[in-house]
C-alpha positions as CSV (number, residue, x, y, z in Angstrom):
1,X,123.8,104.9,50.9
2,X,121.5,105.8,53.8
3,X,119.1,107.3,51.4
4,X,118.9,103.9,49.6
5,X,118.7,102.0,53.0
6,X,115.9,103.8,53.9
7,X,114.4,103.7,50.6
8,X,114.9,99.7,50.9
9,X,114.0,99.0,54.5
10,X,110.2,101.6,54.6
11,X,109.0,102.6,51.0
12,X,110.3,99.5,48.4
13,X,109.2,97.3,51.3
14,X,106.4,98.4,52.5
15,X,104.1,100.8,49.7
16,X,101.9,99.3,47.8
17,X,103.2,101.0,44.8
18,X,105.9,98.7,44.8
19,X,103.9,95.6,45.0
20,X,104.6,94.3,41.1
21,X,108.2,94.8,41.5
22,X,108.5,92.6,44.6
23,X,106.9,89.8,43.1
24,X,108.7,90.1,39.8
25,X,111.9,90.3,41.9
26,X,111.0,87.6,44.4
27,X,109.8,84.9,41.7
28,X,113.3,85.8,39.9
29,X,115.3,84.9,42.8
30,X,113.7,81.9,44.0
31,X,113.6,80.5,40.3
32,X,117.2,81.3,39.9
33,X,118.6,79.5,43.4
34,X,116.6,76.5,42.2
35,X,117.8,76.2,38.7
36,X,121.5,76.6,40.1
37,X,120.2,73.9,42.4
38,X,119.6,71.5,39.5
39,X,123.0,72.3,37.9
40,X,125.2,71.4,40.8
41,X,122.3,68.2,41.4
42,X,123.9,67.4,38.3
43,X,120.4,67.2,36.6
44,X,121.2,67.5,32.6
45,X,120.7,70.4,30.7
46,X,122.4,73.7,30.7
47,X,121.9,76.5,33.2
48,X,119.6,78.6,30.8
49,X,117.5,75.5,30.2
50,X,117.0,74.7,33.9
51,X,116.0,78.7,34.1
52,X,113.6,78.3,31.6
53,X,112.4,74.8,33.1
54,X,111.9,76.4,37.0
55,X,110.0,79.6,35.0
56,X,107.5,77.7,33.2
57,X,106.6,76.2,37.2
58,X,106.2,80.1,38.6
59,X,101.9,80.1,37.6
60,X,102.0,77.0,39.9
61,X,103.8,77.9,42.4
62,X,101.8,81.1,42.3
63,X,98.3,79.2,42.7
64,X,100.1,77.1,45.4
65,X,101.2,79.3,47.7
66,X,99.3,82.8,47.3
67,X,96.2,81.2,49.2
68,X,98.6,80.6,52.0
69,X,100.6,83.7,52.4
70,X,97.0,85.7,51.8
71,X,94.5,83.8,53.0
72,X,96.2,81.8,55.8
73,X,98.2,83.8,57.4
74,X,96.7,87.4,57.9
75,X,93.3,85.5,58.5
76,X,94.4,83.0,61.2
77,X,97.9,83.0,62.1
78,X,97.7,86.3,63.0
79,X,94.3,86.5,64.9
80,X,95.6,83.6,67.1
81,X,93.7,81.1,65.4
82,X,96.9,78.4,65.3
83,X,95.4,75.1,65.5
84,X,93.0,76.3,61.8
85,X,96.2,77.1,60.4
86,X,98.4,74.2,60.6
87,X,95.6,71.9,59.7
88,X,94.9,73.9,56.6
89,X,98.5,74.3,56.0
90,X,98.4,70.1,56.5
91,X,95.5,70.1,54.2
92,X,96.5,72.1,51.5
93,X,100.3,69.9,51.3
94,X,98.3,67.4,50.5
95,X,97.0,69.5,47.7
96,X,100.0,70.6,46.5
97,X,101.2,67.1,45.8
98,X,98.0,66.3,43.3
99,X,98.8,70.1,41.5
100,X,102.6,68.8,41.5
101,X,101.8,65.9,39.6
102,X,98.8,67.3,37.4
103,X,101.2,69.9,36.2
104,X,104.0,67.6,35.5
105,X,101.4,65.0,34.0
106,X,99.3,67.8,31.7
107,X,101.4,70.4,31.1
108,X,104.9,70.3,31.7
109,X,105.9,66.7,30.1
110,X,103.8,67.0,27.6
111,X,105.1,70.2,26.9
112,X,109.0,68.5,26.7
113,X,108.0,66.3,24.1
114,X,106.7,68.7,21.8
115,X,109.9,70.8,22.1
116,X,112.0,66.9,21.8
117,X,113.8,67.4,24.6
118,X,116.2,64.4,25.4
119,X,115.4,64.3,28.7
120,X,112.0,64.2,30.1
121,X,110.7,63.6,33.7
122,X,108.8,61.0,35.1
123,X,105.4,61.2,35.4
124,X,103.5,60.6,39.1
125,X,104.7,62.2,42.3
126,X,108.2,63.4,43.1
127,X,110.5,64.0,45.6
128,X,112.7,66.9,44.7
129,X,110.0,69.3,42.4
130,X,107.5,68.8,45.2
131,X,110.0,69.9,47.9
132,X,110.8,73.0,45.0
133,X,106.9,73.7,45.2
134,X,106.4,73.4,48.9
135,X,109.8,76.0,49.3
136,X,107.9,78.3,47.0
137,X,104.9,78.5,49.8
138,X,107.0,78.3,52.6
139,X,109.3,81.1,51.8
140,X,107.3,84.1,51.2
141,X,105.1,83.1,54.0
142,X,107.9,83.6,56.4
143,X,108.3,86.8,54.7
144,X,104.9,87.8,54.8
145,X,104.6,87.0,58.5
146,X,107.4,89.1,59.5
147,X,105.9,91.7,57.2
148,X,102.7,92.1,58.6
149,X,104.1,91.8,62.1
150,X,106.1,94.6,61.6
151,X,103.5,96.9,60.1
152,X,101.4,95.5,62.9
153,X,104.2,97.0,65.4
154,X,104.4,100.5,63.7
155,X,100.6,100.7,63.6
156,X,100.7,100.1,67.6
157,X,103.6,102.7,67.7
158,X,102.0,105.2,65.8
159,X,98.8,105.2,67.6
160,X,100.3,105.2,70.9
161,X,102.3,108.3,69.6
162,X,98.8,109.6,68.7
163,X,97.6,108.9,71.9
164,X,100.2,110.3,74.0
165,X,100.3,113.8,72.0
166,X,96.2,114.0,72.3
167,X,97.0,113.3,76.0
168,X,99.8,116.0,76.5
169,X,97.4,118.8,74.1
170,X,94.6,118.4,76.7
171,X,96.1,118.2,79.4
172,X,98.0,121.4,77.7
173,X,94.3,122.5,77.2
174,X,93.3,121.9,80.9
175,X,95.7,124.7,81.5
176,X,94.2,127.4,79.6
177,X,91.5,127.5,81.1
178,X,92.3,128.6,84.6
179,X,94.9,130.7,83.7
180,X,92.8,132.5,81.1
181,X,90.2,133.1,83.9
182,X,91.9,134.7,86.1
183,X,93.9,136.7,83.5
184,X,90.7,138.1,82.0
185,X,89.5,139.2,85.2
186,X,92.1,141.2,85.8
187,X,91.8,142.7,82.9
188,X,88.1,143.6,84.5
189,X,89.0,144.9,86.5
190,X,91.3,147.3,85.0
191,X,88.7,148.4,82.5
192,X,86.0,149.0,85.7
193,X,88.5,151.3,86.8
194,X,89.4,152.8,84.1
195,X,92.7,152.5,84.0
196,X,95.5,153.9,81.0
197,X,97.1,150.4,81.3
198,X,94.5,148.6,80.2
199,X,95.7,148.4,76.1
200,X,99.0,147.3,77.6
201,X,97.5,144.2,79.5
202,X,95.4,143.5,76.9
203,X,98.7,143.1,74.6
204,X,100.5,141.2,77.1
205,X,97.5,138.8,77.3
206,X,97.6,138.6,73.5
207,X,100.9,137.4,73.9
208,X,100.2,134.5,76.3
209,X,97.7,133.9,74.0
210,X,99.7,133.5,71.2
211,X,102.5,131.3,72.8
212,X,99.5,129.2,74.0
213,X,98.3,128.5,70.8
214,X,101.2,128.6,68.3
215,X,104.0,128.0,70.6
216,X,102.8,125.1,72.6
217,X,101.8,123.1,69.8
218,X,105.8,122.0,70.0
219,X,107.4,120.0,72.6
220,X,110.1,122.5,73.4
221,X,110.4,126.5,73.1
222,X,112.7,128.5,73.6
223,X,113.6,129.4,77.7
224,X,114.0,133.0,76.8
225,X,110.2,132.8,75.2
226,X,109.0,131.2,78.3
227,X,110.5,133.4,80.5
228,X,109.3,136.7,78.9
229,X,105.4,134.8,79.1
230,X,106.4,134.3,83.2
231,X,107.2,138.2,82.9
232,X,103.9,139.0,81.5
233,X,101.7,137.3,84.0
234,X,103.7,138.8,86.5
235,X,103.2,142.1,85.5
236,X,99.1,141.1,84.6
237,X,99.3,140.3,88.3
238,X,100.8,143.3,89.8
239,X,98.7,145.4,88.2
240,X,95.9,143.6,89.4
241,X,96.9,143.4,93.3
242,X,99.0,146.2,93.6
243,X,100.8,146.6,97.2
244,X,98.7,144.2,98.1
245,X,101.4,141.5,97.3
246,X,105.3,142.2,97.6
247,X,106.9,140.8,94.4
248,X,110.6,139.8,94.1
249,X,111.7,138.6,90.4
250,X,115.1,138.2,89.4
251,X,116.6,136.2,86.2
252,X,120.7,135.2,85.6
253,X,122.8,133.3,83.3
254,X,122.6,133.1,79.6
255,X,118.9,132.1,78.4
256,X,119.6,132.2,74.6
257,X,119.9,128.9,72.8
258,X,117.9,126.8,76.1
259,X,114.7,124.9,75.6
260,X,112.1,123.7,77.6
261,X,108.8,121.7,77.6
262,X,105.8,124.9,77.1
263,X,104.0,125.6,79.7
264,X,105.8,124.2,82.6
265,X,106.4,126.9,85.0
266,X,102.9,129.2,84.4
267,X,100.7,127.3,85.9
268,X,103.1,126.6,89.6
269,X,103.0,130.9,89.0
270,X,99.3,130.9,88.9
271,X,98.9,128.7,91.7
272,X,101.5,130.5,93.9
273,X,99.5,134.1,93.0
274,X,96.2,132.2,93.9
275,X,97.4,130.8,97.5
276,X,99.6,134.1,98.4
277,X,96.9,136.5,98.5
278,X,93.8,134.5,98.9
279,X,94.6,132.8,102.1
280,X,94.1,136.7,104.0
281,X,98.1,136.5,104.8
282,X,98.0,140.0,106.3
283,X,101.6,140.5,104.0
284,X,101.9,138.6,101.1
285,X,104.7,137.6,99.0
286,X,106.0,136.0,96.7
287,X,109.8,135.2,95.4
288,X,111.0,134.1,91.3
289,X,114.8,133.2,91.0
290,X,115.6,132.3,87.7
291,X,119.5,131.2,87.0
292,X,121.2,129.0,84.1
293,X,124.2,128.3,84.6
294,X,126.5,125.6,82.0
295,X,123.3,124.2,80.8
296,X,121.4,124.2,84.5
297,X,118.1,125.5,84.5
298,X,117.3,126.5,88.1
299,X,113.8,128.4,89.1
300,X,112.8,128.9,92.4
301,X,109.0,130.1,93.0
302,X,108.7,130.5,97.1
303,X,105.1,131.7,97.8
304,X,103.6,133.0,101.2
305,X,100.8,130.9,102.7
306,X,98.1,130.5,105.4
307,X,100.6,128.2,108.0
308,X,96.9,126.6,108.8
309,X,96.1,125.5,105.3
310,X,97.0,122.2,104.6
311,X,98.2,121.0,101.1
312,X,96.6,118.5,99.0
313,X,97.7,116.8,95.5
314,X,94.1,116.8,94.2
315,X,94.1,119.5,92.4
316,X,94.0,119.9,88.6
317,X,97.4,121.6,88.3
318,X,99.5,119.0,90.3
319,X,97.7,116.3,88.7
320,X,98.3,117.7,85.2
321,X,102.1,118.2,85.7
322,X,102.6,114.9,87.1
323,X,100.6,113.7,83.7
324,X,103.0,116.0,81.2
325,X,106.1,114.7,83.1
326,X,105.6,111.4,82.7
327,X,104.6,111.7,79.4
328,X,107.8,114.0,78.3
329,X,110.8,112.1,80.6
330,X,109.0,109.1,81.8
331,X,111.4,108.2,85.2
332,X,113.6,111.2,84.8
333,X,112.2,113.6,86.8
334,X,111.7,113.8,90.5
335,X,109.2,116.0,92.3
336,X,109.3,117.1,95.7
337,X,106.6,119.1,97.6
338,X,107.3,120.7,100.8
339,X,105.1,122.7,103.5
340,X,107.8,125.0,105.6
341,X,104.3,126.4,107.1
342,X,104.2,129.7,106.3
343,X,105.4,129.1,102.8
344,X,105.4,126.6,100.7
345,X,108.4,125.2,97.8
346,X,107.8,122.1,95.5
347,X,111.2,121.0,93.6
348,X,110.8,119.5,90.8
349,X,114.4,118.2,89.2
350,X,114.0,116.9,85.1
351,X,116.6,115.3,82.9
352,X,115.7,116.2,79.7
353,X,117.5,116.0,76.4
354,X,118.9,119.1,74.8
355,X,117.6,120.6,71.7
356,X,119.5,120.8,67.9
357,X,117.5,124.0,66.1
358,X,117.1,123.2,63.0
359,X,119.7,125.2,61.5
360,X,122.4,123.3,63.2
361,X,124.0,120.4,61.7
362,X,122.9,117.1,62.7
363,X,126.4,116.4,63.8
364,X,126.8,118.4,66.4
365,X,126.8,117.0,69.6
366,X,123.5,116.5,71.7
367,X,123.9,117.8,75.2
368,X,121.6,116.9,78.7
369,X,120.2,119.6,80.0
370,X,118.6,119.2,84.3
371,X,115.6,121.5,85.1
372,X,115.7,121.8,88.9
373,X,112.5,124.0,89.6
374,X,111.1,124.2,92.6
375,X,108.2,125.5,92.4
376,X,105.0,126.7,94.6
377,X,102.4,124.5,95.7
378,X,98.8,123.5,94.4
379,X,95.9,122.5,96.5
């Protein structure tokens, strides 16, 4: 049933491949409500001979109201031209009633009296077929109206859709870049010295690469495959600082069978590297708690900082988050930033829906899932 309904309401609808059977199936319908209209009238004649009566009128009301429903209304109605519409709609009533009675006159009567019929209609205008030819317009232009509004309406959908997911890959993109540089210049810097870890940071940096460009391209991933990336740049990092930094990193809770939006937490890492151990903090540090617990995500990036240098939301990372956010959970999120002086912590607290994998029945029950990150700060 749902597989009909859906084959109904989008493809019978809507595809043009389907465009001869609509007709066929529209022309049937009306043509049968008006010859049962005739019977219970009381008009003479059996029900077949009505039917075959209200068939012989389809050509005309074809030629009567095609022009409307594919000239009038996708041409004016729809472009906001109103006033041109109802005065051609005006108009071409006034048409209809000379191709009623030409019809009748030319072709239908005289088409009676060669099959000696008993009863024929009058000639001249009248009353009841012309309302049965005006009904003929007026119907599938309601239809077609509500037709080409809603394709109108998916169109707008879709291409907002488009839009959003170009906004949300570049401002994906806007990421890379920064983190790449820094990443690669580590791996400098390695390679200067000569160092036997080198191979290793290259294959952890083929792995951010990776998740960057395969991964990412969804709108969740797996926590566990996010966390292991954080892992990576941490250890990228260390290598390239050394004692220079003290490093705390701890993660708790069951991470298996959690998603999150890609990308989310690397670039608050980067930044909270960047502002650590540039800011000549004569002991840097820098803190990662990670703990789910019942479907709480909760990551807690603390960073060390200059207690002179003042924050600013500028920057390109902030900016970008803020951007991705809205786009993802548009009103469920909240973001906090807050400058304790010598260290910084931004909480940022997300409501976002929980993810089915594929191989789990559509049944199964769709849980919420709360990111509460807070997270270091950006200038």
């Amino acid at each position: 049933m749902q597989r009909l309904n859906s084959f109904l309401c989008s493809d019978f609808i809507f595809s043009p491949r389907y465009r001869v059977w609509r007709h066929v199936i529209y022309w049937s319908f009306h043509i049968t409500i008006w010859a049962t209209f005739w019977v219970v009238m009381g008009a003479p004649g059996s029900f077949g001979r009505q039917l075959f009566n209200m068939s012989l009128w389809v050509p005309v009301f074809i030629l009567f109201s095609y022009p409307l429903v594919y000239g009038a209304i996708p041409h004016l109605l729809l472009k906001g031209k109103v006033s041109l519409f109802f005065l051609l709609v005006l108009a071409w009533g006034i048409v209809g009633l000379y191709i009623d009675a030409g019809f009748r006159a030319y072709i239908f009567i005289p088409l009676q009296e060669a099959m000696g019929l008993d009863f024929i209609l009058p000639r001249g205008p009248t009353a009841a077929y012309y309302l049965c030819m005006t009904t003929s317009a007026a119907s599938p232009m309601i239809v077609k109206f509500f037709k080409l509004c809603t394709i109108k309406q998916r169109d707008w959908i879709r291409a907002q859709q488009e839009r959003i997911t170009a906004e949300l890959q570049l401002l994906k993109a806007q990421v890379h870049p920064l983190f790449l540089f820094n990443t690669l210049n580590n791996i400098y810097s390695c390679s200067m010295n000569n160092s036997p870890k080198t191979p290793e940071l290259i294959l952890k940096l083929s792995s951010l690469l990776s998740y960057m460009l395969y991964d990412c391209k969804a709108e969740e991933v797996r926590l566990e495959k996010e966390i292991e990336i954080i892992k990576n740049y941490i250890d990228l990092e260390k290598d390239r600082y050394g004692n220079k930094i003290e490093i705390s990193w701890s993660v708790e809770g069951d991470i298996k069978d959690k998603f999150i939006s890609p990308l989310l937490t690397l670039p608050f890492l980067e930044n909270a590297f960047k502002h650590s151990v540039s800011e000549q903090i004569e002991k840097p540090w820098l803190s990662v708690d990670i703990s789910v617990k019942s479907d709480i995500l909760r990551c807690k990036i603390v960073n060390s900082k200059n207690e002179f240098a003042r924050y600013t939301e500028n920057g390109i990372g902030i900016t970008n988050v803020k951007k991705r956010l809205e786009f993802i959970c548009p009103g469920g999120y909240e973001l906090k930033l807050n400058d304790e002086g010598n260290f910084f912590v931004v909480s940022l607290l997300v409501k976002m829906a929980g993810h089915v994998p594929a191989n789990i029945e559509t049944a199964a029950i769709t849980q919420t899932i709360w990111h509460e990150i807070p997270v270091a700060a950006y200038k």
